[in-house]
VEXMINU-255593 format. One record per residue (C-alpha): residue number from 1; residue in one letter; x, y, z. Coordinates in nm, 4 decimals, decimal comma. Layout:
REM residues N
ATOM | NUM | A | X | Y | Z
...
***
This chain:
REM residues 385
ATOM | 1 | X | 0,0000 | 0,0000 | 0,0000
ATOM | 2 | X | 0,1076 | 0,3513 | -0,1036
ATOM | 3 | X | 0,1975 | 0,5886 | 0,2370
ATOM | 4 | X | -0,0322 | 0,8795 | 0,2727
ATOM | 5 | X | -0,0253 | 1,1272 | 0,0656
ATOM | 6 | X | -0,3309 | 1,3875 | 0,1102
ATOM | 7 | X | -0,6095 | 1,3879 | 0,2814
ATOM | 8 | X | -0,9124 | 1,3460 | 0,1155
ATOM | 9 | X | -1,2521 | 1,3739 | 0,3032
ATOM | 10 | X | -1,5569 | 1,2125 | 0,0792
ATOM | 11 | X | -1,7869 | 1,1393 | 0,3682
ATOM | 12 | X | -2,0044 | 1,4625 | 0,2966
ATOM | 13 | X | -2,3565 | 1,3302 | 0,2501
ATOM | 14 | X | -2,3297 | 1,2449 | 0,6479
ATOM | 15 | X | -2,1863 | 1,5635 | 0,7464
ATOM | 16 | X | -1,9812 | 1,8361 | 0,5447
ATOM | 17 | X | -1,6225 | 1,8768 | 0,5937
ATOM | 18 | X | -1,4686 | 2,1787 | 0,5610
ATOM | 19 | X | -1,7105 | 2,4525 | 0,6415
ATOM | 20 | X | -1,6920 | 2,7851 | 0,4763
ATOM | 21 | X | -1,4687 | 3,0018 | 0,6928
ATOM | 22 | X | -1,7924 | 3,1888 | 0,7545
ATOM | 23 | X | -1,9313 | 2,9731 | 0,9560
ATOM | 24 | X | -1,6146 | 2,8928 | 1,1713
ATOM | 25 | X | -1,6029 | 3,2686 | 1,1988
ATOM | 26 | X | -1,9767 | 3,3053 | 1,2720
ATOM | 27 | X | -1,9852 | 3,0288 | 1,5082
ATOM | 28 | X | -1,6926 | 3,1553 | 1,7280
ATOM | 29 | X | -1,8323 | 3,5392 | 1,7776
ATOM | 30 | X | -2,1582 | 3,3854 | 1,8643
ATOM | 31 | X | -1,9396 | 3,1948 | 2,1682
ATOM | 32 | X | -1,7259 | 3,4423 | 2,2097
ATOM | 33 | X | -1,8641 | 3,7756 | 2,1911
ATOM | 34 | X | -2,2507 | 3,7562 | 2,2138
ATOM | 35 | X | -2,2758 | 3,4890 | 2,4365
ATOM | 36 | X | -2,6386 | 3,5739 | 2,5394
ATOM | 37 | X | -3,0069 | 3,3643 | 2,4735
ATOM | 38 | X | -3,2021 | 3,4730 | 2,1987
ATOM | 39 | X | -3,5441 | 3,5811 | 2,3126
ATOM | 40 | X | -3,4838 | 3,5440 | 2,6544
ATOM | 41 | X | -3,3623 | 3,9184 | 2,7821
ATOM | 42 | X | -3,3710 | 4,1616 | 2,6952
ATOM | 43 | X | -2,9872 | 4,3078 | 2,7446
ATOM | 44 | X | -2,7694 | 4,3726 | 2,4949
ATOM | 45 | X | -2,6243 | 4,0645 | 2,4251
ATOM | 46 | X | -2,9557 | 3,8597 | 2,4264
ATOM | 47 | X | -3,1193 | 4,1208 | 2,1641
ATOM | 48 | X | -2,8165 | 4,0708 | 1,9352
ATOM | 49 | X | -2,8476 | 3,6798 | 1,9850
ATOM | 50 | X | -3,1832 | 3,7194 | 1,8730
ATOM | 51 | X | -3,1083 | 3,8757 | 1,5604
ATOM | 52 | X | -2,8869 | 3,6618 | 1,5051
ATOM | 53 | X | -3,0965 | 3,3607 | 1,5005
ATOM | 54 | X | -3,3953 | 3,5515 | 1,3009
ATOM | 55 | X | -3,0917 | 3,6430 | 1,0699
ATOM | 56 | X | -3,0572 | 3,3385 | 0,9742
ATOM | 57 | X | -3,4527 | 3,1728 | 0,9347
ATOM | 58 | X | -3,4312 | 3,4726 | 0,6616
ATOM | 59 | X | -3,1131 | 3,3677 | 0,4879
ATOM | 60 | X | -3,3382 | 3,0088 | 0,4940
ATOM | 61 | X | -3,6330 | 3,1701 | 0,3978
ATOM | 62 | X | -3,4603 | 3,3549 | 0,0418
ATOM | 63 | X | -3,2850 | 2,9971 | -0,0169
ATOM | 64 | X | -3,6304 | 2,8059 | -0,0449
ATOM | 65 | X | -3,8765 | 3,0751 | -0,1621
ATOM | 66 | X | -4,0568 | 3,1007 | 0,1044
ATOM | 67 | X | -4,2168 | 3,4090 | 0,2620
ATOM | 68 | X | -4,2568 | 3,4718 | 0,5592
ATOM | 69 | X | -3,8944 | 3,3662 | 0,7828
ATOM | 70 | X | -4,1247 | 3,2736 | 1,1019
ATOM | 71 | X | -4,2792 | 2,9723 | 0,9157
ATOM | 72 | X | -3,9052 | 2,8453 | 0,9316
ATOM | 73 | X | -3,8484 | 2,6247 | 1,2342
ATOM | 74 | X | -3,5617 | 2,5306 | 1,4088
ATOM | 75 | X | -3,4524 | 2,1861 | 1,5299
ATOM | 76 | X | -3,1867 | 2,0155 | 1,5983
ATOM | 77 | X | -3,1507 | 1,8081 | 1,3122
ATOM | 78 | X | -3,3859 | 1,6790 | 0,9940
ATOM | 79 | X | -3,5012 | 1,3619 | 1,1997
ATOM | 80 | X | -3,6567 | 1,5763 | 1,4900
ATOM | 81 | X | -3,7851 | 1,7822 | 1,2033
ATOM | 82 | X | -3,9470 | 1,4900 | 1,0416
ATOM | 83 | X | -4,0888 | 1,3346 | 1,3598
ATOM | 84 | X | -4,2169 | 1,6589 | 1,4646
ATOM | 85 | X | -4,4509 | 1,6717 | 1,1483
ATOM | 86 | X | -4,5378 | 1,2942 | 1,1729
ATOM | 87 | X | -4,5993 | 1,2857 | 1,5322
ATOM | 88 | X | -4,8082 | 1,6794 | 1,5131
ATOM | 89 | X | -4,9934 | 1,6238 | 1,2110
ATOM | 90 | X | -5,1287 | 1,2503 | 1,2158
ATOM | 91 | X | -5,4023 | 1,0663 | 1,3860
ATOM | 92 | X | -5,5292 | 0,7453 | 1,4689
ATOM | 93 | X | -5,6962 | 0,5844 | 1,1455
ATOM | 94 | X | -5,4483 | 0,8079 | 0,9463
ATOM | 95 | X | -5,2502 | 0,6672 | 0,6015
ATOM | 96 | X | -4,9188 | 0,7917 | 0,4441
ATOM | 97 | X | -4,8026 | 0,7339 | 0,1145
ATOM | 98 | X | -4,4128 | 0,7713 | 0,0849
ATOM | 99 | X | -4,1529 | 0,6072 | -0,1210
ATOM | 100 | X | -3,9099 | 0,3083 | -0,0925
ATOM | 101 | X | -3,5640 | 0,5198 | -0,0767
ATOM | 102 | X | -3,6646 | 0,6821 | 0,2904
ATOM | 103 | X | -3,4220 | 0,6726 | 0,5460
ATOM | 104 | X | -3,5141 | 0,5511 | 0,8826
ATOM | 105 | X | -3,5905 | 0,8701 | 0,9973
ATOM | 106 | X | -3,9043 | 0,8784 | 0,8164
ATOM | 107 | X | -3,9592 | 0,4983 | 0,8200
ATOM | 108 | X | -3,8849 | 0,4384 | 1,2102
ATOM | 109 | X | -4,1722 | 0,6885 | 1,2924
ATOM | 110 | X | -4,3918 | 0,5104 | 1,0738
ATOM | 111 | X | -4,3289 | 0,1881 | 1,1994
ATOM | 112 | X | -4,4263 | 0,3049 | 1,5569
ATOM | 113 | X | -4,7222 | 0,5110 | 1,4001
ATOM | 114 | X | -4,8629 | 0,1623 | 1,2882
ATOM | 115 | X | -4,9154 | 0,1085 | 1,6557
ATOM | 116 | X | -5,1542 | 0,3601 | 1,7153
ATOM | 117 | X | -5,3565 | 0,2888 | 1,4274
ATOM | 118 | X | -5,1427 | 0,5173 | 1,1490
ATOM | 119 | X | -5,0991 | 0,3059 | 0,8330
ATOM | 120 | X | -4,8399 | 0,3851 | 0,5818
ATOM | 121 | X | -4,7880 | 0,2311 | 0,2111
ATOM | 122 | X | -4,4503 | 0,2537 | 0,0402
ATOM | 123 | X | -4,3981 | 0,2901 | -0,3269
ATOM | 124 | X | -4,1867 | 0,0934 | -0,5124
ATOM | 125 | X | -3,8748 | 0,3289 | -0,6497
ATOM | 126 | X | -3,6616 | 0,1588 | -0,9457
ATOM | 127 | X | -3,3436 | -0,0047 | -0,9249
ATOM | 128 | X | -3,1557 | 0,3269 | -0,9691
ATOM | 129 | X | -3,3381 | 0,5049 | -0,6849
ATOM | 130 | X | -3,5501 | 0,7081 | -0,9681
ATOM | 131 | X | -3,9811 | 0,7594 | -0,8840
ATOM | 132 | X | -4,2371 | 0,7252 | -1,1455
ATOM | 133 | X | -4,4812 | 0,9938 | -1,0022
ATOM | 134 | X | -4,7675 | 0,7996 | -1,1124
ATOM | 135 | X | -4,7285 | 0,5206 | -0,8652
ATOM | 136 | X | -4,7944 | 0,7381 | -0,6624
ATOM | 137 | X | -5,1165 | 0,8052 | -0,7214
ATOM | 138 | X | -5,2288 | 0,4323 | -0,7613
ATOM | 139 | X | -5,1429 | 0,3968 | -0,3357
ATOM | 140 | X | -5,3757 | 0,6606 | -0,2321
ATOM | 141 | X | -5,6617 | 0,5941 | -0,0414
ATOM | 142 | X | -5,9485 | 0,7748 | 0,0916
ATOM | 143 | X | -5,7718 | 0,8463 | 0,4275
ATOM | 144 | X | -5,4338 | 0,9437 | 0,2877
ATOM | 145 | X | -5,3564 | 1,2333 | 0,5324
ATOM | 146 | X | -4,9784 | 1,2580 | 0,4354
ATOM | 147 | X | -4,7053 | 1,1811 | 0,1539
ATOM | 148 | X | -4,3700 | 1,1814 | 0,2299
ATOM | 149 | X | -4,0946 | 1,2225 | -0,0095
ATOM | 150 | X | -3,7478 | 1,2389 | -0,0115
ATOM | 151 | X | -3,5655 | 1,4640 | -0,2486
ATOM | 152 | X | -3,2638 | 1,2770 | -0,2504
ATOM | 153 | X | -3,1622 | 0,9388 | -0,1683
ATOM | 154 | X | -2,8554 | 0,9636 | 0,0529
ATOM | 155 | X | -2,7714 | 0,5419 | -0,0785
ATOM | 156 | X | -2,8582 | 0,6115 | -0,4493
ATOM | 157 | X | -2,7869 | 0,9966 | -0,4575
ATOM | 158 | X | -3,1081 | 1,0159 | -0,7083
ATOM | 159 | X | -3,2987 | 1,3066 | -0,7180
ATOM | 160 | X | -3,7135 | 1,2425 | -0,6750
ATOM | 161 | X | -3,9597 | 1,4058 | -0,8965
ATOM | 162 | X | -4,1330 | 1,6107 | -0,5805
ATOM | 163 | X | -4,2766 | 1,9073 | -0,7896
ATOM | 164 | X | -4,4987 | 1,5942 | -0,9959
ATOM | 165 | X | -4,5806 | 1,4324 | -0,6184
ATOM | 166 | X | -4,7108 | 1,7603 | -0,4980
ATOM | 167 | X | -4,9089 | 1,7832 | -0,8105
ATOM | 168 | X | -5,1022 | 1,4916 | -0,7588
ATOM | 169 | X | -5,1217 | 1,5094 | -0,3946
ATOM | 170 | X | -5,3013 | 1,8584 | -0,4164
ATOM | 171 | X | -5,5236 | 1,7365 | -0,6561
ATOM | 172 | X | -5,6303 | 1,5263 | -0,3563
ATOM | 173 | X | -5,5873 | 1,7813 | -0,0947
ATOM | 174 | X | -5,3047 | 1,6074 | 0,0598
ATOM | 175 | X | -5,0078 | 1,7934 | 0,1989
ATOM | 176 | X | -4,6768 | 1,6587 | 0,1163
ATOM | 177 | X | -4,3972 | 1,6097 | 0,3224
ATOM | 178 | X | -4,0590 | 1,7042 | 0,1661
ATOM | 179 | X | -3,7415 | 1,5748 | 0,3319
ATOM | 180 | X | -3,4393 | 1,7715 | 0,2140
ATOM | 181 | X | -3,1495 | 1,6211 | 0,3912
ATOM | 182 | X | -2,9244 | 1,5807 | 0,1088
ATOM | 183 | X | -3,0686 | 1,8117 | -0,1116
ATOM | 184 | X | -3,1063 | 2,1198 | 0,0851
ATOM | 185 | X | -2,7977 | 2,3846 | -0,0379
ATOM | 186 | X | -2,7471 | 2,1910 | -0,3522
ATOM | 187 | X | -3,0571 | 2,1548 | -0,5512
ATOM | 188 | X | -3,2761 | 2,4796 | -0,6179
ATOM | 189 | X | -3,5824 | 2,4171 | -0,3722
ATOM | 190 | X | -3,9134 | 2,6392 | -0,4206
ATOM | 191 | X | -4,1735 | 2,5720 | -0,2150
ATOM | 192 | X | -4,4477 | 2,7435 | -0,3188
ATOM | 193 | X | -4,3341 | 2,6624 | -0,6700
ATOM | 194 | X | -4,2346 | 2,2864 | -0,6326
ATOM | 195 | X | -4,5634 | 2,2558 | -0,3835
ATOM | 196 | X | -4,4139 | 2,1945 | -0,0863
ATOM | 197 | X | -4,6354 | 2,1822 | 0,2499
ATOM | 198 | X | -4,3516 | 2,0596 | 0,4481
ATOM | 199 | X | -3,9811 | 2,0436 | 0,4232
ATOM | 200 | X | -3,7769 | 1,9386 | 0,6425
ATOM | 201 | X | -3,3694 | 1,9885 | 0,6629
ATOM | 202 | X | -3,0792 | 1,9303 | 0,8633
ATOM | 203 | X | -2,7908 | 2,1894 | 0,8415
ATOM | 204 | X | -2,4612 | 2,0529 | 0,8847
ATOM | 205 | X | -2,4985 | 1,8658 | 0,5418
ATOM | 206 | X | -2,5038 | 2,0889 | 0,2413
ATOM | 207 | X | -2,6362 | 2,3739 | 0,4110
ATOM | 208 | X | -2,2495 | 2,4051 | 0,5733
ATOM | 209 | X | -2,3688 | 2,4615 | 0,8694
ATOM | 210 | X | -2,2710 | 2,3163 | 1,2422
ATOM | 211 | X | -2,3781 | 1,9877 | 1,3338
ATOM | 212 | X | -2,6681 | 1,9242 | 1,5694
ATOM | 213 | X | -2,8602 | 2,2307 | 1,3937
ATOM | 214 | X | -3,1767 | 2,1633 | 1,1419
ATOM | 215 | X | -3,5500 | 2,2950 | 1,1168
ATOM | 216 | X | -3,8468 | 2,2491 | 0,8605
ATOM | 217 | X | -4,0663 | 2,4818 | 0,6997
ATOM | 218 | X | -4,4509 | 2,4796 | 0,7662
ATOM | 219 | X | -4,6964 | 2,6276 | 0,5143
ATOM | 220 | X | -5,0005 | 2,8138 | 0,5893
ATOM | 221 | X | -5,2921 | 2,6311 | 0,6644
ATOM | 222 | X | -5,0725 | 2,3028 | 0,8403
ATOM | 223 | X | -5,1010 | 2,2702 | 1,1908
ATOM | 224 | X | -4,8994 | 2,0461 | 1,3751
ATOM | 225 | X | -4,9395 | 1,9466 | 1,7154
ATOM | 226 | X | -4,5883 | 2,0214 | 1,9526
ATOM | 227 | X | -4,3983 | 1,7486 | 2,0164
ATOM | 228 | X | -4,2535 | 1,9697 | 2,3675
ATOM | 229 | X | -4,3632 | 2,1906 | 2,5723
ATOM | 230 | X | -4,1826 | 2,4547 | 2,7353
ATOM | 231 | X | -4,0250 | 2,7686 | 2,7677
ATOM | 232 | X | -4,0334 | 3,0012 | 2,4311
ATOM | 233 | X | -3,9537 | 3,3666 | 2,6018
ATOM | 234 | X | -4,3442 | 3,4762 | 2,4598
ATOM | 235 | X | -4,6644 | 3,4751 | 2,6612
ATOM | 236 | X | -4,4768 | 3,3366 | 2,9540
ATOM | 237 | X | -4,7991 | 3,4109 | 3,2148
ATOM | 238 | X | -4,9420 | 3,1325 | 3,0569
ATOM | 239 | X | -4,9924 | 2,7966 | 3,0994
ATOM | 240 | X | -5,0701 | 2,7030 | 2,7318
ATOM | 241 | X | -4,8346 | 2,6908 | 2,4964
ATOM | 242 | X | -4,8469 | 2,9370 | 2,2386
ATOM | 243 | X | -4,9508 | 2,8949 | 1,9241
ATOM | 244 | X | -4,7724 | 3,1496 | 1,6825
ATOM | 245 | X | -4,5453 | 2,9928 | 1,4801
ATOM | 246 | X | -4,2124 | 2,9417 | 1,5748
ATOM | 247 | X | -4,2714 | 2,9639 | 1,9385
ATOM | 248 | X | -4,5373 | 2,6994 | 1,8910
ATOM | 249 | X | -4,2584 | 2,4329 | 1,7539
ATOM | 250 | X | -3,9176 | 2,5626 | 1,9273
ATOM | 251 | X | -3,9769 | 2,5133 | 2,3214
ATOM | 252 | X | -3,5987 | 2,5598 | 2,5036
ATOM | 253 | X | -3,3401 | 2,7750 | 2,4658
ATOM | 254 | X | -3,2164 | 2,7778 | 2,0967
ATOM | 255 | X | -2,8879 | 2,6852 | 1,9963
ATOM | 256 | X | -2,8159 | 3,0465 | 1,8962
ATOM | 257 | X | -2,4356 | 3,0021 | 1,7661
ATOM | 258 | X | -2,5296 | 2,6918 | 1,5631
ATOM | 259 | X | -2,7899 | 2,8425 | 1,4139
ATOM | 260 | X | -2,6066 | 3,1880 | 1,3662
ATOM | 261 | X | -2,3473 | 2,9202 | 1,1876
ATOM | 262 | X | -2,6524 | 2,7397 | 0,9716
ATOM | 263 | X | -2,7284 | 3,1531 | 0,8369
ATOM | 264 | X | -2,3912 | 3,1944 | 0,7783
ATOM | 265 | X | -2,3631 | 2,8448 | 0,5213
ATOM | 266 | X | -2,7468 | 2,9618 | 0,3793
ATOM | 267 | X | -2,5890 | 3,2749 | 0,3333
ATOM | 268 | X | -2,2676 | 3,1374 | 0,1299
ATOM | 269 | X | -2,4679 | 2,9263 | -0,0509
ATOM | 270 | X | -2,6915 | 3,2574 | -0,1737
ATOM | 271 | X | -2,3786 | 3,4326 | -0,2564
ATOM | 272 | X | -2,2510 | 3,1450 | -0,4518
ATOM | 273 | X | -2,5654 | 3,0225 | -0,6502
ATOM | 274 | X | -2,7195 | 2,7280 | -0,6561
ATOM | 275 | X | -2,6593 | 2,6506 | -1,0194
ATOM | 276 | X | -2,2994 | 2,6854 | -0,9519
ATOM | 277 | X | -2,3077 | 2,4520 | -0,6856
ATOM | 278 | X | -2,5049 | 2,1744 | -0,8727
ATOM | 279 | X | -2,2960 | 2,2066 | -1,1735
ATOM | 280 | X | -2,0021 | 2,1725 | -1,0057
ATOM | 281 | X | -2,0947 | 1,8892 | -0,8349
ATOM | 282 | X | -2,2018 | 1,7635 | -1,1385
ATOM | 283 | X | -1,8360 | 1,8072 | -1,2777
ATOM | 284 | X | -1,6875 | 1,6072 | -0,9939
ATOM | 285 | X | -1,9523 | 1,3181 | -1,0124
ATOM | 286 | X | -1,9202 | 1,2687 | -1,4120
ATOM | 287 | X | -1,5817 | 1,2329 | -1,3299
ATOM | 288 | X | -1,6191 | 0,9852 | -1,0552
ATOM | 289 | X | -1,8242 | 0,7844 | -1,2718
ATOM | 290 | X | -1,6451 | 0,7454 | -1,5728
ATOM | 291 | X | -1,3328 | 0,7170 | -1,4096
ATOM | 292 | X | -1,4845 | 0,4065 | -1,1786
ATOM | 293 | X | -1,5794 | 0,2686 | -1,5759
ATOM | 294 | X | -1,2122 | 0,1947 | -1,5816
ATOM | 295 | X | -1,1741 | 0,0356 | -1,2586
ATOM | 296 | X | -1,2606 | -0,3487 | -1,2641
ATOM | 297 | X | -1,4207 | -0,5482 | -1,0350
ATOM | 298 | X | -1,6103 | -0,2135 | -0,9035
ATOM | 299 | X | -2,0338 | -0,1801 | -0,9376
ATOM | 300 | X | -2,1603 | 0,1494 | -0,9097
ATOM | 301 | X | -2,5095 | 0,2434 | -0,8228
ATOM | 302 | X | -2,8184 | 0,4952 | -0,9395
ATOM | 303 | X | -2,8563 | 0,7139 | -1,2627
ATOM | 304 | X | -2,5922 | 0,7279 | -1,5318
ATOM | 305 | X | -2,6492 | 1,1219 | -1,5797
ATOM | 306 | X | -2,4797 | 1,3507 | -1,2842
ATOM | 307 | X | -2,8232 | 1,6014 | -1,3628
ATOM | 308 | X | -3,0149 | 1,2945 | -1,2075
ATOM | 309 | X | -2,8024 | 1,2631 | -0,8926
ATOM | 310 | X | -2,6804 | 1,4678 | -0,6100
ATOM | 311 | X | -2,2953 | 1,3857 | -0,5227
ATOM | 312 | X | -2,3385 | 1,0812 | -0,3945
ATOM | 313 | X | -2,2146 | 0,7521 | -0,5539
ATOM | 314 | X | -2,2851 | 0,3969 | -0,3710
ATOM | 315 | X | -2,0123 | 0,1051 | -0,4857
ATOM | 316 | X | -1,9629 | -0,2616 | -0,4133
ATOM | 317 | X | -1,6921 | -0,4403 | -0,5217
ATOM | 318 | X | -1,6394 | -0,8439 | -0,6273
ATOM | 319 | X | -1,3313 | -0,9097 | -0,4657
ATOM | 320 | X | -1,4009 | -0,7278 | -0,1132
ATOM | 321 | X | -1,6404 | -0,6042 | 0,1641
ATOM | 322 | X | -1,7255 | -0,2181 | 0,1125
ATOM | 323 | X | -1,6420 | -0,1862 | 0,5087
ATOM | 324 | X | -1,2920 | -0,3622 | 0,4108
ATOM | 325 | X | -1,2194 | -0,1187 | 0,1208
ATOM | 326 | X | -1,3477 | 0,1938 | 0,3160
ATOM | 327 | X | -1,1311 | 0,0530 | 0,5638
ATOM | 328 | X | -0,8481 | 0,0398 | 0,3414
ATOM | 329 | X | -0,8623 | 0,3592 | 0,2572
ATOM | 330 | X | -0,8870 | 0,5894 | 0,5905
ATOM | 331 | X | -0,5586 | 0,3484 | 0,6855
ATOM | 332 | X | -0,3645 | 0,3496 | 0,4031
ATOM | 333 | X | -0,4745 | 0,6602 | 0,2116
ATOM | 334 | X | -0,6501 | 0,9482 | 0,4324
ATOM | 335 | X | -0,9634 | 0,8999 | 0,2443
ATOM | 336 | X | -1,2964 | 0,9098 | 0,4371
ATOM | 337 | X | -1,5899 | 0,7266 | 0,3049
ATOM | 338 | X | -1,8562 | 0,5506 | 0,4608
ATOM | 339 | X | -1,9651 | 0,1634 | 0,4281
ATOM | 340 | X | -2,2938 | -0,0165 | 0,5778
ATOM | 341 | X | -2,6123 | 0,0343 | 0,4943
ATOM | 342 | X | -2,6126 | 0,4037 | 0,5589
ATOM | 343 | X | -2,9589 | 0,4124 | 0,8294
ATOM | 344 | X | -3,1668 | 0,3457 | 0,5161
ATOM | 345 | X | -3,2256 | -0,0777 | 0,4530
ATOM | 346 | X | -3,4828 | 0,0044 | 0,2064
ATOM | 347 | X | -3,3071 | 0,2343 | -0,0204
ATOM | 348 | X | -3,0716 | -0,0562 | -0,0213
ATOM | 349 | X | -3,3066 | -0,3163 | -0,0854
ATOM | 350 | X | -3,4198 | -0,1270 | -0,3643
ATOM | 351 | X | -3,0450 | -0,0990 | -0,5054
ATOM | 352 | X | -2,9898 | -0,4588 | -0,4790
ATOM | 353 | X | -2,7400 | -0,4282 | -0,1713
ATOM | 354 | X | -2,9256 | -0,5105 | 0,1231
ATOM | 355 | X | -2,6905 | -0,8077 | 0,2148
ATOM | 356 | X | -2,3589 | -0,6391 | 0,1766
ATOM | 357 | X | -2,4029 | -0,3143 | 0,2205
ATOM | 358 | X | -2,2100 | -0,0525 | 0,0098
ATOM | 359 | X | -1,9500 | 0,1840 | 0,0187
ATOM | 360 | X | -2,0606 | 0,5164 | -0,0300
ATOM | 361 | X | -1,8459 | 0,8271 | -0,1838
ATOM | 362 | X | -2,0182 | 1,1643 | -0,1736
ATOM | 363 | X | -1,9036 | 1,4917 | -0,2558
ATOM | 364 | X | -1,9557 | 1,8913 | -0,1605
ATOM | 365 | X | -1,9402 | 2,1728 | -0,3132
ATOM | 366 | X | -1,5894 | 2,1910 | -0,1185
ATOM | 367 | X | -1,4366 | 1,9101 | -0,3215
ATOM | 368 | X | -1,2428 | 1,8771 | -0,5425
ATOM | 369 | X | -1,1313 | 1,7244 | -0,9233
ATOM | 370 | X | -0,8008 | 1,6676 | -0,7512
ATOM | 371 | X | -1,0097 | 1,4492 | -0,4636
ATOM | 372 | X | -1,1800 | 1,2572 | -0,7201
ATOM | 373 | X | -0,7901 | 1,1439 | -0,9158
ATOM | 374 | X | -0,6982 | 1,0702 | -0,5663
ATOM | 375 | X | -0,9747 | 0,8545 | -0,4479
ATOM | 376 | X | -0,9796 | 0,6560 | -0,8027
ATOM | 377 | X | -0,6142 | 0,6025 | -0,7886
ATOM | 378 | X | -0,6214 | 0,4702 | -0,4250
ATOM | 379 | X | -0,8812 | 0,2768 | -0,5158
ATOM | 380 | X | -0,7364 | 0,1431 | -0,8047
ATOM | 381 | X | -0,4372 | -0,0079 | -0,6206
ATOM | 382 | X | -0,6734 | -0,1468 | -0,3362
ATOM | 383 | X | -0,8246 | -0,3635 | -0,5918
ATOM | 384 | X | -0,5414 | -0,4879 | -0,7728
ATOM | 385 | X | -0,4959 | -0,8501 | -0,7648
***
């Protein structure tokens, strides 16, 4: 094996590595020289905390098209996001509709929904992670009170045809559920325009922000029940917890620097465009792609074209586990990847690699053509025989 020679970080679709400087600078004057609770004084400090945080729904607000920065909710990650809607919007005798590339965050719920009566069907994706909208349709049923889509499979990388979903789910008055994990910061996300009732992110994915920061977007006319109850710094003689929107959804003291870091990566992401983004990624994944071509014993998984796909590529191998390659390379090469079955066992069922797992490579807007040369060369040599 060859001695190190770079490091090489392609582990982005679980959390993105580097940050803009932004957001390391953000972060650090948050901790260092505000230091005070948003919404919860009414000093100096705590006012500039505040708009800090409200900064930063409206950097989230411009990047998804939506209106009014209150109806952006912070969490601490997409899976609270996601359970929040599930868990405040559903009842007994309930059905959801959603699609056979979900991670567990949206399936686990589910599952435990089924207890209480909640019923759920999933569509059958194809073999390369790609929808046909239609399906769809043919799954719902009179009590459909929820679909649930994901814009991007983070096994597959494929991007889902949500703007067709929400089209036939309005026809039937149903609100859709969009779950933006690996899409949100990378893909251009409307939701009035793509019909979004819900979406839910997390930020410290492509959104470049800190980790253990995330929130969702509620549209007019949703109501979802609070998960917690608590302390919001409004209407604090009462008992009842209010029911404005965010206070409703965000009991506790906010995580003010993380989320003055998550405005910060919205904000670099505005500056930099989202087509510029995309089609970079685009570049790097085209290049994975056809590079991996040359490699032998080496099966790559989801569409052929990069404009299907987010930058995330799944491989298995003929000669060797995924978790031995991956292994292989964070030893031998400083290259970080990620093998397993990546929380999502249907996505992988649907692939075809539910009994191995895979080893997945994904990319950010960070990376680099010089990344991709390394990682096919190291990989190259691993498989030699």
């Amino acid at each position: 094996m060859k001695s190190l020679k770079r490091s090489v970080y392609l582990d982005n679709a679980a959390t993105t590595f580097p940050k803009p400087d932004d957001v390391y600078t953000k972060v650090e004057q948050m901790m260092r020289e505000v230091g005070g609770s948003a919404g919860r004084s009414g000093h100096r400090r705590a006012l500039e905390a505040g708009r800090e945080v409200y900064a930063a729904r409206e950097s989230l607000a411009n990047l998804f098209g939506v209106r009014d920065p209150l109806r952006v909710i912070f969490t601490r990650n997409a899976t609270e996001a996601i359970n929040t809607a599930i868990w405040g919007l559903l009842k007994p005798g309930d059905h959801v509709v959603t699609t056979s590339v979900e991670h567990n965050s949206v399936m686990r719920p589910l599952f435990a929904a089924t207890k209480l009566g909640i019923e759920h069907t999933v569509v059958p994706c194809e073999t390369d992670g790609s929808l046909e909208a239609s399906r769809v349709a043919g799954a719902i049923r009179s009590e459909t009170a929820l679909i649930i889509i994901n814009h991007a499979s983070n096994v597959a990388g494929t991007i889902l045809p949500v703007a067709d979903v929400a089209t036939i789910a309005h026809e039937r008055k149903i609100p859709v559920l969009v779950d933006a994990a690996q899409s949100a910061g990378r893909v251009k996300i409307d939701v009035e325009a793509d019909g979004i009732d819900i979406l839910t992110f997390t930020g410290h994915k492509e959104l470049f922000g800190p980790q253990g920061t995330g929130g969702m977007y509620v549209s007019e006319g949703i109501e979802l029940t609070p998960m917690c109850f608590g302390g919001t710094g409004s209407k604090s003689s009462s008992l009842e917890q209010p029911r404005d929107l965010p206070d409703s959804l965000e009991s506790g003291t906010l995580n003010a620097p993380g989320f003055a870091g998550l405005g910060a990566g919205a904000e670099f992401i505005l500056r930099t465009g989202i087509d510029s983004i995309l089609a970079h990624e685009h570049e790097l994944i085209g290049r994975l792609v056809q590079g991996l071509e040359m490699v032998e014993g080496v099966t790559w998984y989801g569409p052929p074209a990069p404009e299907q796909r987010v930058g995330i590529v799944s491989l298995t191998f003929e000669s060797m586990t995924p978790a031995d390659v991956a292994e292989l390379l964070d030893l031998h090469y400083d290259i970080a990847t990620r093998s397993g079955l990546h929380c999502s066992p249907m996505a992988h069922k649907t692939i075809g690699t539910i009994e191995t797992g895979a080893l997945r490579v994904s990319t950010s807007f960070m990376s680099t053509t010089d990344d991709i040369d390394y990682f096919l060369d190291s990989l190259t040599e691993i498989l030699k025989p």
